[in-house]
C-alpha positions as a printed NumPy array, in Angstrom:
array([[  6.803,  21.137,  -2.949],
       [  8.98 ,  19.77 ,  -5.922],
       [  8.894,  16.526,  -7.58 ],
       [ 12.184,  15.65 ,  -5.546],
       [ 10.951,  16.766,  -2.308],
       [  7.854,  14.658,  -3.25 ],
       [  9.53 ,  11.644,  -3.935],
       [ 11.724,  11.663,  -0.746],
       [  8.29 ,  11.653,   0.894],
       [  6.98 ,   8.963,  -0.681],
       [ 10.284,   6.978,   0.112],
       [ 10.276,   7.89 ,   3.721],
       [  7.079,   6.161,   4.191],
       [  7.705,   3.921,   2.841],
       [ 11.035,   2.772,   4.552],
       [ 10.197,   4.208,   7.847],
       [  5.967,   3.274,   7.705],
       [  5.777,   0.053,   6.071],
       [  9.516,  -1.363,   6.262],
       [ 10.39 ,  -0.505,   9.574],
       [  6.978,   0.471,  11.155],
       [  7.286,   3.915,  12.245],
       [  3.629,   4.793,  11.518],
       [  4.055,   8.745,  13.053],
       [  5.697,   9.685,   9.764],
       [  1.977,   9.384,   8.119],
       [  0.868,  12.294,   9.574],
       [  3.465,  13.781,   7.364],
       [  3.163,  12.481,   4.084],
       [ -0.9  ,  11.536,   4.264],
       [ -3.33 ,  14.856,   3.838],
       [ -6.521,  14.786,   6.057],
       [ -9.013,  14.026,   2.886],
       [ -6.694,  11.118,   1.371],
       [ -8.521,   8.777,  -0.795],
       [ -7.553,   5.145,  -1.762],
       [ -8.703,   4.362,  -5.031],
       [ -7.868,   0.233,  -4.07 ],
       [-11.081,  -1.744,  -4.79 ],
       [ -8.651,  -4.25 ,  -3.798],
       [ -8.147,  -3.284,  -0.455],
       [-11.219,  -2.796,   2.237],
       [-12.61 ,   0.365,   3.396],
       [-10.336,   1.663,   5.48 ],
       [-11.968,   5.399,   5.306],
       [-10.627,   8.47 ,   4.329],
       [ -7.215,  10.353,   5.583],
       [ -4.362,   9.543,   7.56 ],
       [ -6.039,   7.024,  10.   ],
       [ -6.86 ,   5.105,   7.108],
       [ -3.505,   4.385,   6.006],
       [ -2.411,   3.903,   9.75 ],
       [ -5.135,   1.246,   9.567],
       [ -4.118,  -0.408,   6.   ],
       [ -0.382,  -0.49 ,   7.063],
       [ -1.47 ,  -1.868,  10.609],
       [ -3.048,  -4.745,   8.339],
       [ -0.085,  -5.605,   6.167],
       [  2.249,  -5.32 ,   9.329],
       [  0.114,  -7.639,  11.304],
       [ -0.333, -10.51 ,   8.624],
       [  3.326, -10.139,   7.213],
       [  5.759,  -8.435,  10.177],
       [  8.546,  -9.145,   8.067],
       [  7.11 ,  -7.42 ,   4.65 ],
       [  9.399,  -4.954,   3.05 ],
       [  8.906,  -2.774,  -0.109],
       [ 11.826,  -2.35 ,  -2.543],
       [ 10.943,   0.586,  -4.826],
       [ 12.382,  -0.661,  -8.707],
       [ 11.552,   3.224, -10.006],
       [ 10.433,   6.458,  -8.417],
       [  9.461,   9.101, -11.233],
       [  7.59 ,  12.646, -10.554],
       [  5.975,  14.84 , -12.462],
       [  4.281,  17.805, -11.638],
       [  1.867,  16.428,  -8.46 ],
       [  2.007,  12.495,  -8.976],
       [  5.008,  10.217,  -8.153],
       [  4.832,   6.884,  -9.659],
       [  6.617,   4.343,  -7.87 ],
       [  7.195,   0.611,  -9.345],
       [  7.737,  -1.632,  -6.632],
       [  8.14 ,  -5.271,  -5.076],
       [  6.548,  -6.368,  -1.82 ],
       [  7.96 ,  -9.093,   0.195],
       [  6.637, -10.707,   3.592],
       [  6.469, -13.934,   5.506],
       [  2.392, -14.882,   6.284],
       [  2.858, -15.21 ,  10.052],
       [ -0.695, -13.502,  11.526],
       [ -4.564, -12.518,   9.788],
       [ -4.523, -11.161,   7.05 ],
       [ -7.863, -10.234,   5.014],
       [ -9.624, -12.949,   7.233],
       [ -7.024, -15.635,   6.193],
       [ -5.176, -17.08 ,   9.233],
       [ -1.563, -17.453,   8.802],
       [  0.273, -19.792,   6.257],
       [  3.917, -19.146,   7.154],
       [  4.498, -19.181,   3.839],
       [  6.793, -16.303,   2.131],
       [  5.097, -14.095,  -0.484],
       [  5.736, -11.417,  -3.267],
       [  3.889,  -9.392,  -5.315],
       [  4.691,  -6.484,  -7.763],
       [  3.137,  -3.519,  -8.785],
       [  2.886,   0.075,  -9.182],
       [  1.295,   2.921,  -7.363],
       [  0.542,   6.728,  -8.703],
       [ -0.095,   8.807,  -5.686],
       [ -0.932,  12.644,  -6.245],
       [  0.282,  15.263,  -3.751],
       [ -2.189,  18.322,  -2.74 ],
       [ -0.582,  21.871,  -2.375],
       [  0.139,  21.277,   0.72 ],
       [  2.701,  18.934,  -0.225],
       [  1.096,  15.397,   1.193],
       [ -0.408,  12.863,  -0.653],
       [ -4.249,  13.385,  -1.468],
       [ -4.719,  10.565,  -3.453],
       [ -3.488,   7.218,  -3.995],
       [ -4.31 ,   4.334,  -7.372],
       [ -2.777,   0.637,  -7.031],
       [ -2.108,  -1.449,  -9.063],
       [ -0.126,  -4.767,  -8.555],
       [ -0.683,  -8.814,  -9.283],
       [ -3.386,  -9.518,  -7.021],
       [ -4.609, -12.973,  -8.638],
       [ -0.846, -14.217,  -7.524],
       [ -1.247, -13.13 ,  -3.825],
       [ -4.245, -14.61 ,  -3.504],
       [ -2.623, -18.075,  -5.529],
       [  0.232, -17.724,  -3.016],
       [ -2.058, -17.097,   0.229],
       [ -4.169, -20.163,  -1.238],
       [ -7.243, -17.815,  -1.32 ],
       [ -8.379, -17.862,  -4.848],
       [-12.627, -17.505,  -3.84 ],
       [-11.313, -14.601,  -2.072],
       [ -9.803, -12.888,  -5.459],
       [-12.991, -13.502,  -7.221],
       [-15.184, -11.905,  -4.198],
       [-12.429,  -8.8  ,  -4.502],
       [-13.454,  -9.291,  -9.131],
       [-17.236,  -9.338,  -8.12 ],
       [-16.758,  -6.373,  -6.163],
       [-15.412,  -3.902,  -8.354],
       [-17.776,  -4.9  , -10.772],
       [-20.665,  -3.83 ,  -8.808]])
C-alpha cells in the first residue's frame, strides 16, 4: 500500500467513523492485532472491536464531535496526522455525566500500517490537561498522570 493510499485510509475513518459514524469502515482500515498505545484512553483491548468500542465512547459523550485533520504526512508505514477535535458534552463520557458544554482539543496521532495495508498500531498525543479543565474533571487528569506512571 503507498503512503497516499495510506493516508486516504486514515481520512476515511476518520470522516466516515468518527465524523459521521459509519463504524463498518473499521474493519477496513483497523488490522486484527491493533494496539493503542493511549495511556490516556481505557483498555479497550486489542483490534478492530477496540476501536469500534473507543469511537462508540467519543460518539456517545459528544454526538456532535468532528475531527478536522490540520496535516496528513506519510512516510514509509506511519501517517502522521495533526488534528482538532470538536464536540458538544451531551451523554457519559469517561464516567462524567454530561455538561452540555462545547469542547476542543488538539493533537497529533502517528499510526503505523502492517503489510497488509491497515493500521497495526496507533500513539496519541493531544492536550489532555485542557479536556479535562473544559469537562471540569481535573482529579480525573491526575488519576489518568498517576496511571502512566505506574
Amino acid at each position: 500500500m503507498s503512503p497516499e493510499e495510506q493516508k486516504a485510509a486514515l481520512r476515511r475513518f476518520i470522516e466516515q467513523a468518527v465524523n459521521e459514524g459509519n463504524l463498518d469502515v473499521i474493519e477496513d482500515v483497523y488490522a486484527e492485532g491493533w494496539v493503542d498505545h493511549d495511556l490516556g484512553h481505557p483498555d479497550y483491548g486489542t483490534g478492530p472491536e477496540a476501536v469500534r468500542k473507543e469511537v462508540n465512547a467519543y460518539r456517545t459523550g459528544f454526538p456532535d464531535i468532528h475531527q478536522e485533520i490540520h496535516e496528513l504526512r506519510a512516510e514509509g508505514t506511519i501517517v502522521a496526522h495533526r488534528w482538532t477535535t470538536i464536540g458538544t458534552h451531551l451523554g457519559e463520557f469517561m464516567k462524567i455525566p454530561a455538561t452540555k458544554k462545547r469542547l476542543m482539543t488538539e493533537g497529533m496521532t502517528f499510526s503505523h500500517f502492517g503489510p497488509d495495508g491497515k493500521i497495526v498500531e496507533t500513539f496519541n498525543y493531544y492536550d489532555r490537561l485542557s479536556l479535562m479543565q473544559q469537562l471540569g474533571a481535573k482529579g480525573l487528569f491526575w488519576a489518568v498522570v498517576k496511571r502512566a506512571w505506574r
